[in-house]
C-alpha positions in Angstrom: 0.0 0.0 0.0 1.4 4.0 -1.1 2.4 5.8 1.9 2.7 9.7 0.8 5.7 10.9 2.7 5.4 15.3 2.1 8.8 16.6 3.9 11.6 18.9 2.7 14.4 17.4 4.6 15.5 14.6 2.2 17.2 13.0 4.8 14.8 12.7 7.1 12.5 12.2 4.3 14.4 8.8 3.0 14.4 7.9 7.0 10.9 7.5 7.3 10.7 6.2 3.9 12.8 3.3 4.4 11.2 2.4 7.8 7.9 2.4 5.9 9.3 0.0 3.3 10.7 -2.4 5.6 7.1 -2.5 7.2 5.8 -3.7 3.9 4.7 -0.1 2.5 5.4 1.8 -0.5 6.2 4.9 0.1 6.1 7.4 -2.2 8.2 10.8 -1.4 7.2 14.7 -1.7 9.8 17.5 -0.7 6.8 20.1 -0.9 3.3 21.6 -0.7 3.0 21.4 -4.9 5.0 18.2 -5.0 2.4 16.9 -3.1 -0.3 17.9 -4.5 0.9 17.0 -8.0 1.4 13.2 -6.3 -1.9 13.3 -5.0 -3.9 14.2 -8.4 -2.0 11.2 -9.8 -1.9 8.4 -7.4 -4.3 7.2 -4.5 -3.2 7.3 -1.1 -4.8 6.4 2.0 -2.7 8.0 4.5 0.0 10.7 4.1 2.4 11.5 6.6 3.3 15.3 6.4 5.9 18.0 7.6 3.9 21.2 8.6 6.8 23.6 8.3 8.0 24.0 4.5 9.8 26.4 2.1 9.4 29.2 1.6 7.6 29.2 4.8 9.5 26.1 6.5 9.3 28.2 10.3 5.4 28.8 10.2 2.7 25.6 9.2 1.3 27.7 6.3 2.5 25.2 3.9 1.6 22.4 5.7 -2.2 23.8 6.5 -2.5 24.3 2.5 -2.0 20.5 1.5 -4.3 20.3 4.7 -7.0 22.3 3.1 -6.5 20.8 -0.4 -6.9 17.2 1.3 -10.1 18.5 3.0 -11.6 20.2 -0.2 -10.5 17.1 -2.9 -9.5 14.2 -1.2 -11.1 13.9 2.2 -11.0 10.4 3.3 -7.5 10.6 3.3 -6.1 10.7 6.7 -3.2 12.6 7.5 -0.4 12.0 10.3 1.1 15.3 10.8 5.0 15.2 11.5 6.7 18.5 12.9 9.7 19.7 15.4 7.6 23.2 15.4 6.1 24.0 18.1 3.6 21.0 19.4 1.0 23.3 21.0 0.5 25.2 18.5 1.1 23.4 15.2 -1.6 20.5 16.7 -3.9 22.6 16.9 -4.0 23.9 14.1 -3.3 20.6 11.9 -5.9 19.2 13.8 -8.1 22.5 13.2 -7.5 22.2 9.1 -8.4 18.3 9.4 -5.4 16.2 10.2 -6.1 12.7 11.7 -3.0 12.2 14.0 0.0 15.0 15.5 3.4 12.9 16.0 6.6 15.0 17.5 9.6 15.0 15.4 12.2 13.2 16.3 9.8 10.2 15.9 10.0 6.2 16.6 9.6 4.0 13.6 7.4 1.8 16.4 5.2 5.5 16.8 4.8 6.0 13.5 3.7 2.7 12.6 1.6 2.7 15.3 -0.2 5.9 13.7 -0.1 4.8 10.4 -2.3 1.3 11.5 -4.5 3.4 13.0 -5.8 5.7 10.2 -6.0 2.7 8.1 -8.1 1.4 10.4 -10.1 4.6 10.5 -10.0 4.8 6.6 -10.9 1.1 6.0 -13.8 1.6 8.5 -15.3 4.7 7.1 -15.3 2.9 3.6 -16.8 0.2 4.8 -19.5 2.0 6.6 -20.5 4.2 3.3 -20.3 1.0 0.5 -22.5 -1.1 3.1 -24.3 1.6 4.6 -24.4 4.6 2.4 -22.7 6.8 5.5 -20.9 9.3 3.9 -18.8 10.9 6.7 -18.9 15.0 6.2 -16.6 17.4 8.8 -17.3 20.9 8.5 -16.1 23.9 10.7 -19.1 25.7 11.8 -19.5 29.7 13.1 -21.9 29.1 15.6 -24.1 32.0 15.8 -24.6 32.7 12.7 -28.0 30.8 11.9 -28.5 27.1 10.0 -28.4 28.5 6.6 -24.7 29.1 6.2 -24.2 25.5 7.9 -26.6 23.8 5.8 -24.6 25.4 2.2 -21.2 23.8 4.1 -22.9 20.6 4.5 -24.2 20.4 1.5 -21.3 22.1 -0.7 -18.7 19.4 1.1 -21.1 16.3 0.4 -21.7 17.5 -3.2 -18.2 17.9 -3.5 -16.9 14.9 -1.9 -19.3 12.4 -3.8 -18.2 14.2 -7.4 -14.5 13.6 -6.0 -14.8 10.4 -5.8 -16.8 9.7 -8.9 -13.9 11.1 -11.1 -16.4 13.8 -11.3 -18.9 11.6 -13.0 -22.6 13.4 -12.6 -24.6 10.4 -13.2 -23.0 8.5 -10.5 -23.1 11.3 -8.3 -26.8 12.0 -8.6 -27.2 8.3 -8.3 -25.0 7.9 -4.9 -26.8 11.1 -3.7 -30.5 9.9 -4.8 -31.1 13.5 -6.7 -31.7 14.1 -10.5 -28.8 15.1 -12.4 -30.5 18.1 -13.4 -30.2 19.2 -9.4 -26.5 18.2 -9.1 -25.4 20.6 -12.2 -27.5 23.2 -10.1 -25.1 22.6 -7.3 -21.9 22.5 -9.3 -23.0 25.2 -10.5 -24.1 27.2 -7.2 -21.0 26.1 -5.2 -18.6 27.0 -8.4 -17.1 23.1 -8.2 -14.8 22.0 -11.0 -12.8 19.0 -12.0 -9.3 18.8 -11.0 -6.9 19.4 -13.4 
């Protein structure tokens, strides 16, 4: 199974890579955010393991919080391990904040890290399992409370809609099918939310 491994420090990159591949994964290396992102538009992954700090910002998390917020937008059932020496307090929070799975401390155990890793297959396996037998599609939004239902509902429905055409390879038949709505009412709502097909 791939193993996205998103970190600029090639050495520690090829660390964690080869403790991965004598674990029986496949890891698959990225030394930043638009590496990453390329890799993702072209292979699937089920976890990625990801350095928060990057260049040209590698002493902040903005570049880690922007594959965060890709994943979240276009790929959300991935599950993300976030790896960083920054500081813990505040880089877990916000990873977790922008949808990571998992926070692991740099230096890091292989034993740790494969630890994490079995659990957010675990989690991933599960959640597929629970929508193909169940039709649950899991949806995580961040809510303003305060603010009324209205501007909740449009998040719900905006991140379902664009989830489901995600993983349909965009395919609006199959997405009106999964949904139970005509396909006349999902090109409203492609349309309404301003949703396109990844490049």
């Amino acid at each position: 199974m791939k193993v996205l491994i998103v970190d600029d420090d090639p050495a520690l990159r090829g660390m964690v890579a080869l403790s991965l591949e004598l674990a029986g994964y496949e890891p698959i290396e990225a030394e930043s955010r638009l590496s990453a992102i390329d890799t993702l538009q072209q292979m699937d992954f089920k976890v990625v393991v990801l350095d928060m700090g990057m260049p040209p910002h590698e002493h902040s998390a903005d570049e880690g919080i922007a594959v965060l917020e890709w994943l979240s937008l276009n790929q959300p059932q991935v599950k993300v391990l976030v790896l960083t020496g920054q500081n813990a307090d505040s880089t877990s929070y916000l990873a977790l904040k922008h949808g990571a799975f998992d926070f692991l401390q740099k230096p890091i155990s292989t034993e740790l890290l494969q630890q994490a890793l079995k659990r957010a297959l675990l989690f991933h396996e599960q959640q597929e399992k629970l929508r193909e037998q169940e039709g649950v599609q899991k949806v995580q939004i961040d809510a303003t409370l305060g603010e009324g239902v209205k501007q909740i509902r449009n998040l719900a429905e905006e991140k379902l809609v664009r989830q489901v055409l995600g993983e349909t390879g965009f395919n609006v038949h199959e997405t009106a099918r999964r949904l139970g709505l005509k396909r006349e009412n999902v090109y409203y709502l492609i349309k309404k939310y301003g949703l396109q097909r990844d490049a």
